[in-house]
C-alpha positions in Angstrom: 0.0 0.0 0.0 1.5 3.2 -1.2 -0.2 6.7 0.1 1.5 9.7 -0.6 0.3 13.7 0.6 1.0 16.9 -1.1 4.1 17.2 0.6 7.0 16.0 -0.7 7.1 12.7 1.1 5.5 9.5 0.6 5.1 6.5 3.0 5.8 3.4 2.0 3.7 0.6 4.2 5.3 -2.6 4.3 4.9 -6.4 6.7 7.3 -8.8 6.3 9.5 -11.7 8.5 8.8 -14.8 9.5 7.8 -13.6 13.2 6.2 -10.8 12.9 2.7 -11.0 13.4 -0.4 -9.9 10.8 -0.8 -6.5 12.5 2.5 -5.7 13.0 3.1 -3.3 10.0 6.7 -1.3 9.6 6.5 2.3 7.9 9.5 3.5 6.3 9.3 7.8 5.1 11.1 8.7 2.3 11.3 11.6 0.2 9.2 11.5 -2.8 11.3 13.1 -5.1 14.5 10.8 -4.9 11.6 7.9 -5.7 10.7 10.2 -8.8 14.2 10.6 -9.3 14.9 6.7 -8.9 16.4 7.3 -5.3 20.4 5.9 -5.2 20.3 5.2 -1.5 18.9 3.1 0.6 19.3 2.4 4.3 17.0 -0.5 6.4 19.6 -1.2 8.7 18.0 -2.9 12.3 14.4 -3.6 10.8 14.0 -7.4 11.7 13.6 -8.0 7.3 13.8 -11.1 6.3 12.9 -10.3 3.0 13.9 -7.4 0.7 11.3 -4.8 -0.8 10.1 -4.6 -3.4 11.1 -1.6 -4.3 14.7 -2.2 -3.5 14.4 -5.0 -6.0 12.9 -3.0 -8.6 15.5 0.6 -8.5 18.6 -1.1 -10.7 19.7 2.5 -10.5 20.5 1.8 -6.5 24.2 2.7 -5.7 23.9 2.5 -1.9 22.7 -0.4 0.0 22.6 -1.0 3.6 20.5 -4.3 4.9 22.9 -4.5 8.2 21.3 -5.9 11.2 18.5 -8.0 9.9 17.2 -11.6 9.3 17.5 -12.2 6.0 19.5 -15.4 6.4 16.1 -16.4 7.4 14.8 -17.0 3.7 16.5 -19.2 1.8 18.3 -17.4 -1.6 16.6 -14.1 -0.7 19.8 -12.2 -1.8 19.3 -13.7 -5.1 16.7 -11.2 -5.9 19.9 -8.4 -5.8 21.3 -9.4 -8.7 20.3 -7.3 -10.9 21.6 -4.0 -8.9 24.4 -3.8 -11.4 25.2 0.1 -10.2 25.9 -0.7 -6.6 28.9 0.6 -5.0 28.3 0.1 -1.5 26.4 -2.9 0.1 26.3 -4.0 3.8 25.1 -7.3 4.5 26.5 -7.3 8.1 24.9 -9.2 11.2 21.9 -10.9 9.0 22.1 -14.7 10.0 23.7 -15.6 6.4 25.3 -19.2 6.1 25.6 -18.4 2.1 25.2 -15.5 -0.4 23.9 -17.1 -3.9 25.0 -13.9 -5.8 28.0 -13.8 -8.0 30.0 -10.8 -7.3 31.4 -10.4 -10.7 27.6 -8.9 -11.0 28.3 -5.9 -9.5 31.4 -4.3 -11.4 30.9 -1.1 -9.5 31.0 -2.6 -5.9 33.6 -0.3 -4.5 32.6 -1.3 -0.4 30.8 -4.7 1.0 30.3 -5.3 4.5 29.5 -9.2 5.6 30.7 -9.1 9.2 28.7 -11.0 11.8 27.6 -13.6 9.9 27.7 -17.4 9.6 30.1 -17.6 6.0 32.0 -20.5 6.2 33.6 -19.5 2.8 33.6 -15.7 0.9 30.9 -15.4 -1.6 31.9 -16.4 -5.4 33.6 -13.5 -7.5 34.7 -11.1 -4.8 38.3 -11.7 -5.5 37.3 -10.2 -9.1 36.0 -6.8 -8.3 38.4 -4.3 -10.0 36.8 -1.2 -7.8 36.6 -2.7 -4.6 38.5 -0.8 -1.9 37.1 -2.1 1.4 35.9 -5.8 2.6 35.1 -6.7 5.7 34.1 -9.9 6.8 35.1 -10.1 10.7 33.0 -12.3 12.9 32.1 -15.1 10.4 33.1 -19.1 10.5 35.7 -18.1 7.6 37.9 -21.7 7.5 40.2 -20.8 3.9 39.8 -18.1 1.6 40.2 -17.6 -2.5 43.7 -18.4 -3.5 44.2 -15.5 -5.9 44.0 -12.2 -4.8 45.9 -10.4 -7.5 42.4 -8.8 -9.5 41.8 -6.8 -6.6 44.0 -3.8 -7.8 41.7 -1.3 -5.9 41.5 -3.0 -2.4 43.0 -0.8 0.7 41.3 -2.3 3.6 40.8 -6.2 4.4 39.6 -7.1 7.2 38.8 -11.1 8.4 39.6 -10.7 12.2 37.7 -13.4 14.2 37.1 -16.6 11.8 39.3 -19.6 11.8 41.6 -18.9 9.1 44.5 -21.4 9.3 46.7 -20.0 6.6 47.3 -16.8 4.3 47.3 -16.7 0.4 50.9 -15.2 -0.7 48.8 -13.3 -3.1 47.2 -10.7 -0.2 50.9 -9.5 0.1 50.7 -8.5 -4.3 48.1 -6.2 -3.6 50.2 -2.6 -4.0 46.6 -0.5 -2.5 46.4 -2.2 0.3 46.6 -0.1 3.3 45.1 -1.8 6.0 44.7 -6.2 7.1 43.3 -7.3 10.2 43.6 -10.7 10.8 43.4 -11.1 14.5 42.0 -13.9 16.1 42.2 -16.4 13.4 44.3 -19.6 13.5 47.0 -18.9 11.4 50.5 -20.6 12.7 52.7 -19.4 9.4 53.1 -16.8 7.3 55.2 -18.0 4.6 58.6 -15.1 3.5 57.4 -11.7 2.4 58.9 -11.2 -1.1 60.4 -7.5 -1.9 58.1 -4.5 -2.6 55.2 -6.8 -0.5 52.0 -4.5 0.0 54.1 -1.8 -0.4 51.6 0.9 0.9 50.2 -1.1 3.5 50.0 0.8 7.0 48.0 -1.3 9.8 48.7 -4.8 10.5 47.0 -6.6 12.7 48.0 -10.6 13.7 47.1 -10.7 17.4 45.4 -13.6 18.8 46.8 -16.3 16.5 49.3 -19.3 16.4 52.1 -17.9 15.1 55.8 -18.9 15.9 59.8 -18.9 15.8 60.1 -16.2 13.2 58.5 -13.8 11.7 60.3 -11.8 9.4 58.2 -8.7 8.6 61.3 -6.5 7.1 59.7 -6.1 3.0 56.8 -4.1 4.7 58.4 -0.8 4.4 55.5 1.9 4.9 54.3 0.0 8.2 52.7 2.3 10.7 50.9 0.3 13.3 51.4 -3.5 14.4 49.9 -5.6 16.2 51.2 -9.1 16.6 50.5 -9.9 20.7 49.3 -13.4 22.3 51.1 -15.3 19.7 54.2 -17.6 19.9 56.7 -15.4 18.5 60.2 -16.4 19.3 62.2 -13.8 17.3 60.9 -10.8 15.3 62.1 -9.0 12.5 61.1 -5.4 12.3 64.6 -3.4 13.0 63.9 -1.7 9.6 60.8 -0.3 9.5 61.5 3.4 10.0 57.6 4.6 9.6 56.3 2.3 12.6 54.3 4.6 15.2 52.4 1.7 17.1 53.7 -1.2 18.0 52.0 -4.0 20.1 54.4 -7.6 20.8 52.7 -8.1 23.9 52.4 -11.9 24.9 54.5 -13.7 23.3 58.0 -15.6 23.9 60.1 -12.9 22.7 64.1 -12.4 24.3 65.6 -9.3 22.5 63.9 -6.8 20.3 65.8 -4.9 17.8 64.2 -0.8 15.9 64.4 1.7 14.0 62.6 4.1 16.9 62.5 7.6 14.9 58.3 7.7 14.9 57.5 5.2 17.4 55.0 6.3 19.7 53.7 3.8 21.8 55.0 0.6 22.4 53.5 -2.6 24.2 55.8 -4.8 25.2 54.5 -6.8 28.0 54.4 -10.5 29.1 57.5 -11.2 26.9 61.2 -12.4 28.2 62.9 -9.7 27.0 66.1 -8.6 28.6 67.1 -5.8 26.4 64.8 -3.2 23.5 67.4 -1.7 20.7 66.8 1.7 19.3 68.9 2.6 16.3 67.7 5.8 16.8 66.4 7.6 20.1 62.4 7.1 20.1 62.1 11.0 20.5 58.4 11.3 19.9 57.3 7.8 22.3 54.9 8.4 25.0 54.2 5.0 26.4 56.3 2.5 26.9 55.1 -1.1 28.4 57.7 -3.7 29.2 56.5 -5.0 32.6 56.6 -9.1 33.5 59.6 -9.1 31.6 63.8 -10.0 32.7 64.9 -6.7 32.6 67.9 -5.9 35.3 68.3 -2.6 33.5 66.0 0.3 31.7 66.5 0.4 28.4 69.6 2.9 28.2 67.6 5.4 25.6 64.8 5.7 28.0 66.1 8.7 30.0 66.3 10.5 26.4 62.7 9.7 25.5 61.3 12.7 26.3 58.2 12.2 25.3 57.3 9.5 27.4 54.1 10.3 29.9 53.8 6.7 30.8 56.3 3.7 31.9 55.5 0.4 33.1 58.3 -1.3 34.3 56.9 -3.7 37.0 57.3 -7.4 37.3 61.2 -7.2 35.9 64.1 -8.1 37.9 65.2 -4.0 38.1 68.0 -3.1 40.5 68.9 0.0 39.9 67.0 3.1 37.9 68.8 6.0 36.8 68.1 9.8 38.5 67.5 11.0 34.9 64.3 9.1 34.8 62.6 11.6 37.5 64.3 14.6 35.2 61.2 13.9 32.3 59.1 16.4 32.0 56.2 14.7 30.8 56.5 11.8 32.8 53.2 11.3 34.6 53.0 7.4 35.4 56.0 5.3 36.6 55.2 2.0 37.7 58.4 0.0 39.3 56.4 -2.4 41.5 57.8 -5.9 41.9 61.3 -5.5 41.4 64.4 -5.7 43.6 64.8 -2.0 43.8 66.9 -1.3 47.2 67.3 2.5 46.9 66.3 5.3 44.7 68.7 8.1 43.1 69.9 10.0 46.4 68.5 13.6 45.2 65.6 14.1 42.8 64.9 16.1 40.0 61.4 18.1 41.2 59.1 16.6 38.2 55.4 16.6 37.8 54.4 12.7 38.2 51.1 12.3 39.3 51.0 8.2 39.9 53.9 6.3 41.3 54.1 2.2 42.1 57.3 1.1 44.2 55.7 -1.7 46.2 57.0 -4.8 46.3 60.7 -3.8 46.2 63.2 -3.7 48.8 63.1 -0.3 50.2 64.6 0.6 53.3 64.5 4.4 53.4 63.7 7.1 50.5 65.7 10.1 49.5 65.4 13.0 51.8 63.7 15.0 49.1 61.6 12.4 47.9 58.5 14.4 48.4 59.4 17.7 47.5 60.4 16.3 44.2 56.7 15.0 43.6 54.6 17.6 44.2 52.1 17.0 42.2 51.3 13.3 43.2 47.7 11.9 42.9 48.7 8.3 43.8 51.6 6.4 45.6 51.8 3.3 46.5 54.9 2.1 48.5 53.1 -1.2 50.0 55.5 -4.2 50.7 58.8 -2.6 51.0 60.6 -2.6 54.4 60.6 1.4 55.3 61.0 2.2 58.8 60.3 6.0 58.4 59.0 8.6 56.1 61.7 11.7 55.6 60.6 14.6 56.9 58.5 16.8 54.6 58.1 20.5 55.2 55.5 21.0 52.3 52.0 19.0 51.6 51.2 17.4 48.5 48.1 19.0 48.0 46.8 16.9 45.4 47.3 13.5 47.3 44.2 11.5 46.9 45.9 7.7 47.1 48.7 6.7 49.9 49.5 3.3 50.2 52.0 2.0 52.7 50.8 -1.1 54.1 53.4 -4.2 54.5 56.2 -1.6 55.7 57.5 -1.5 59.3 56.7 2.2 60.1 56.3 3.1 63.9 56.7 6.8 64.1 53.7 8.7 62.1 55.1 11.9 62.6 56.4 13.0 59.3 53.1 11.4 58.3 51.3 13.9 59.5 53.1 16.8 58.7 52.9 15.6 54.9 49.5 15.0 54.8 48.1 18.1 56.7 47.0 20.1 53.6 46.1 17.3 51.3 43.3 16.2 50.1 43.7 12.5 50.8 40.8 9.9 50.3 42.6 6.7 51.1 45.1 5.2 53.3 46.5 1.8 53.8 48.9 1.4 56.8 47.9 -2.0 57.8 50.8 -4.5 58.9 53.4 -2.0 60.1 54.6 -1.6 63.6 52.1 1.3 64.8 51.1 1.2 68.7 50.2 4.7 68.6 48.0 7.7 66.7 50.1 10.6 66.4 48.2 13.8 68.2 45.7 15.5 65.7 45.9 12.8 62.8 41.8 12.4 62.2 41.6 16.4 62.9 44.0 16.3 59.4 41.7 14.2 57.6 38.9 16.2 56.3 38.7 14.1 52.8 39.6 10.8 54.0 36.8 7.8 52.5 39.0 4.8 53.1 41.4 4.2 55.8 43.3 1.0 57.2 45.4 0.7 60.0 44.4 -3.3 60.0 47.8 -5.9 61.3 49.1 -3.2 63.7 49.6 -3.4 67.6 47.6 -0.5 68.1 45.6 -0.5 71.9 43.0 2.2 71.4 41.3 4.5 69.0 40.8 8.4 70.1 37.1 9.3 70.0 38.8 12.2 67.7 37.9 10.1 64.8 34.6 11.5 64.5 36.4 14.3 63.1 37.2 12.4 60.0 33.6 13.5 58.4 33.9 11.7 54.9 35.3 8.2 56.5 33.3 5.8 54.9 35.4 2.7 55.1 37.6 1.9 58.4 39.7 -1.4 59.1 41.0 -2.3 62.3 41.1 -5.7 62.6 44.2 -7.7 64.2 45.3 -5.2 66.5 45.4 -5.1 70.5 42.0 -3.0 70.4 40.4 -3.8 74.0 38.0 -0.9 73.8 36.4 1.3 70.9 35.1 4.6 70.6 31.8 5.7 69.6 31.0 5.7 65.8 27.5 6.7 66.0 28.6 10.3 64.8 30.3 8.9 61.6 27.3 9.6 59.7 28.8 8.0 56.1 31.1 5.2 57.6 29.6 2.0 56.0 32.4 -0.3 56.8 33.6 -1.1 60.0 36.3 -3.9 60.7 36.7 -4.5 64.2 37.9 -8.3 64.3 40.9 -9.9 65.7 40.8 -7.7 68.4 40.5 -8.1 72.3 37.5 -6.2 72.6 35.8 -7.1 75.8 32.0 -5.9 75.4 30.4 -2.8 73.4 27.3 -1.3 73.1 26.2 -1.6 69.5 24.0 1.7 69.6 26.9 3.4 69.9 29.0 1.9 67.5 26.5 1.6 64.6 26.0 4.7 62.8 22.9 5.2 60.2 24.7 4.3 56.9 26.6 1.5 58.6 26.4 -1.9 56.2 29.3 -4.2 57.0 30.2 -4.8 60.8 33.2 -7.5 61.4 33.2 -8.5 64.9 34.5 -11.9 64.8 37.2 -13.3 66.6 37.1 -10.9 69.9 37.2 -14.2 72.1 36.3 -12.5 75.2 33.4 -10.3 73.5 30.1 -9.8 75.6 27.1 -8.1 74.4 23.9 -7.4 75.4 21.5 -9.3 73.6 18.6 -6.3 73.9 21.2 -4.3 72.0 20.2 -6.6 68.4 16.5 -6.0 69.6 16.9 -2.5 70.1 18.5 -2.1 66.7 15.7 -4.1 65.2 13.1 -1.9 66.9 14.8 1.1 65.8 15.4 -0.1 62.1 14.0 2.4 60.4 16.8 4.6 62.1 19.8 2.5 61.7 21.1 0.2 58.7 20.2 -3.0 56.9 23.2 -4.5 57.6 24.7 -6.6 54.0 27.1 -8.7 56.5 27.8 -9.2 60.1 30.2 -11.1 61.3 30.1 -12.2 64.7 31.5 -15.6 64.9 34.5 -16.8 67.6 33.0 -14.4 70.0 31.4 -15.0 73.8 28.0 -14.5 72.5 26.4 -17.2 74.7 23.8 -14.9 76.3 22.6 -14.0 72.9 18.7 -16.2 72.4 17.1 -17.0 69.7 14.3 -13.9 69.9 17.5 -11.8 70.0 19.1 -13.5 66.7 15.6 -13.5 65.2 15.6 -9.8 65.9 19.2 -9.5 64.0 18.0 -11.5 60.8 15.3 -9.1 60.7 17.3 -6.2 60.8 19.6 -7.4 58.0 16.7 -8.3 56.0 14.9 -5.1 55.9 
């Protein structure tokens, strides 16, 4: 049914699909004069067809075609009714169910772009490898198991892109085509890629192999206008690319790799991780790189261009076998991100360069005691994690870092909090972790310092009591205090947005819960105060007050001297946590 106004638009009326119900109609608008005109585009992408219309069929003058995201795989040789759109240029089949496509490509001699990704194909559709114009095919996401042997008639091609399929092997005649720009052929199955000859894809640009089977060697040196490869979570035992003077992103993550020799003028970012590299080769210095990722590898030693990288906002070192890193490293002015963690780092560079790093990772080393100026040369640290090392003091710090939000020193053997204190007066800091250090004491005025502070553990510590200052510490939302030599607590029912409280391992005697369970309060640990008492009416007058205090998620109250506690009392707890 056609009906059509004085306007210029007309609405076509149309059912189809093998689900879709009698009254279920679909309405596609479309302007009358491009259908006087014989309209050359045609978009019914997402429309549940499983037919085509009619008037698709019918306009041979079509040059635009997109059918993505439908059902026509659903009818059986429904795209044989496109063959006679012999002016198409562009058609996009994706995401339509299709195990097969009865057309024969050589049909449409214009076909510049097709789109079959997200199918079922088990094999490309007959005569693609013959379209002259064709610069772009992508048929990702299919059940591809072997393609056409003979790629050489497709003189126009620039992008190719079969990523996700089960593609064993490569045609030799992909690497003739002198247009192509860009292959993606991750996550296939292909295990070799047979020599490159000279002058291979000479304009090629993107490369993309990751997620394959490859291994030993894989000689990539003919591929001279190479910009960005990708050749992670392979096999790769040696790789040849020390030539390719254009290459701006390069990705070897994952593989098996010992030694990796460039060229280094453009490169810009360069993913290196998971390997056993011991040493990176730069024939020249990578001037323009700004990330570098070499962590879980065997380095003892930065690469030796590093500190001449200037470029570089972001190193990840961690996971090597470092002993030593140079002071010139802290001297990079766009350095924002240095992580060393899980090394065998004893001592850093005795004076710093004042830089602007805003996230440093040290843990895991073997740390003893940082440079006197180690805080004054970061002032504008967001994150810093020192956890696991075996400092015994901060250096004393006459300035705040003001931008602090993240301090993690946990797994050290810190005592004095002091310097602490001074350092973090001023800051804005939102979590700290000083759990398993030697602390018996709270320096004077630490909550009173706190004013931002959401997240704060001082769990593993032989710390005997709490001051009731710690109401002061407004935004405290998460607080962990368990194995320490607690026999008393103060009163939390001020902490109006603490939700966490982790009070076990302690030698907490009794406790009134009123006072120690504030509003917002959904996680109360307990357990393991062996001498803990506590009046049962406390869990009833919680419950009778529920609407005033929390539903709790989890309370833990096991390994406690709870025998006074009856069953209308533990009934009255269940409640509470259910509503």
């Amino acid at each position: 049914m056609v009906t059509a106004s004085h306007c210029s638009r007309m609405t076509i009326v149309f059912s189809g699909g093998n689900n879709r119900s009698p009254n279920d109609t679909r309405i596609l608008s479309v302007d009358i004069n491009r259908v006087r005109n014989i309209q050359d585009e045609v978009k019914l992408s997402g429309r549940d067809l499983a037919t085509i219309p009619e008037y698709v069929r019918r306009n041979v003058h079509l040059r635009i075609l997109d059918l993505s995201n439908n059902c026509l795989g659903r009818t059986e040789d429904v795209l044989s009714e496109l063959s006679e759109l012999k002016n198409l240029t562009r058609l996009n089949l994706s995401v339509n169910e299709l195990k097969n496509i009865p057309l024969d490509f050589t049909s449409f001699p214009f076909l510049e772009v097709l789109c079959l990704a997200g199918n079922e194909l088990e094999c490309l559709p007959e005569g693609i490898t013959g379209l002259h114009r064709l610069k772009r095919l992508h048929s990702d996401f299919n059940h591809l198991g072997n393609l056409p042997l003979d790629w050489s008639s497709l003189v126009s091609l620039t992008s190719l892109t079969l990523s996700n399929n089960r593609l064993d092997q490569l045609p030799t005649t992909i690497w003739t085509l002198q247009c192509l720009e860009v292959l993606n052929l991750q996550r296939n199955r292909i295990s070799v890629i047979d020599p490159l000859p000279d002058g291979a894809a000479s304009r090629l640009k993107e490369l993309r192999l990751a997620w394959n089977r490859l291994s030993g060697r894989l000689d990539l040196s003919p591929l001279v206008n190479i910009s960005h490869l990708d050749v992670s979570h392979n096999d790769l035992e040696d790789l040849e690319i020390s030539k390719l003077c254009k290459l701006e992103s390069l990705d070897i993550s994952q593989n098996v790799l010992k030694a990796l020799n460039l060229e280094g003028s453009r490169l810009r970012t360069l993913q290196a991780d998971g390997n056993g590299l011991d040493i990176i080769t730069c024939k020249q210095v990578p001037l323009y790189l700004e990330k570098l990722d070499i962590s879980h590898n065997n380095f003892e030693y930065l690469p030796e261009w590093i500190t001449e990288a200037k470029s570089l906002h972001t190193i990840l070192a961690d996971h090597n076998h470092l002993s030593h890193v140079p002071a010139e490293i802290f001297s990079c002015c766009n350095l924002m991100d240095l992580r060393l963690n899980h090394n065998l780092l004893v001592k850093l560079p005795d004076f710093l360069t004042q830089c602007h790093m805003k996230s440093l990772s040290l843990q895991y080393n073997k740390f003893e005691k940082l440079p006197y100026n180690f805080f004054w040369a970061l002032p504008c640290l967001e994150m810093l994690n020192l956890s696991y090392n075996s400092l015994k003091s901060l250096p004393v710090s006459c300035d705040s870092i003001i931008n602090l939000k993240t301090l993690l020193l946990s797994g050290n053997q810190l005592s004095d909090l002091t310097n602490l204190i001074n350092l973090l007066k001023l800051s804005r800091i939102e979590c700290l972790h000083l759990s398993y250090n030697q602390i018996k004491e709270l320096p004077e005025g630490f909550f009173q310092t706190l004013h931002f502070l959401r997240t704060l553990s001082l769990s593993g510590n032989e710390l005997e009591n709490i001051s009731s200052h710690i109401s002061k510490a407004h935004s405290l939302e998460k607080l962990y205090l368990h194995s320490n030599q607690l026999s008393s607590i103060p009163k939390f029912s001020d902490s109006n947005n603490l939700q966490v409280l982790d009070l076990a391992c302690n030698k907490i005697h009794e406790l009134e819960l009123a006072s120690i369970v504030p509003k917002d309060l959904t996680y109360l640990d307990l357990s393991a105060n062996c001498d803990l008492k506590i009046d049962p009416t406390d869990f009833q007058h919680l419950w009778k007050f529920k609407d005033s205090f929390p539903p709790f998620s989890m309370s833990a109250l096991n390994n406690n001297a709870l025998d006074a506690l009856n069953n209308n009392a533990l009934d009255a707890l269940n409640k509470a946590q259910r509503y």
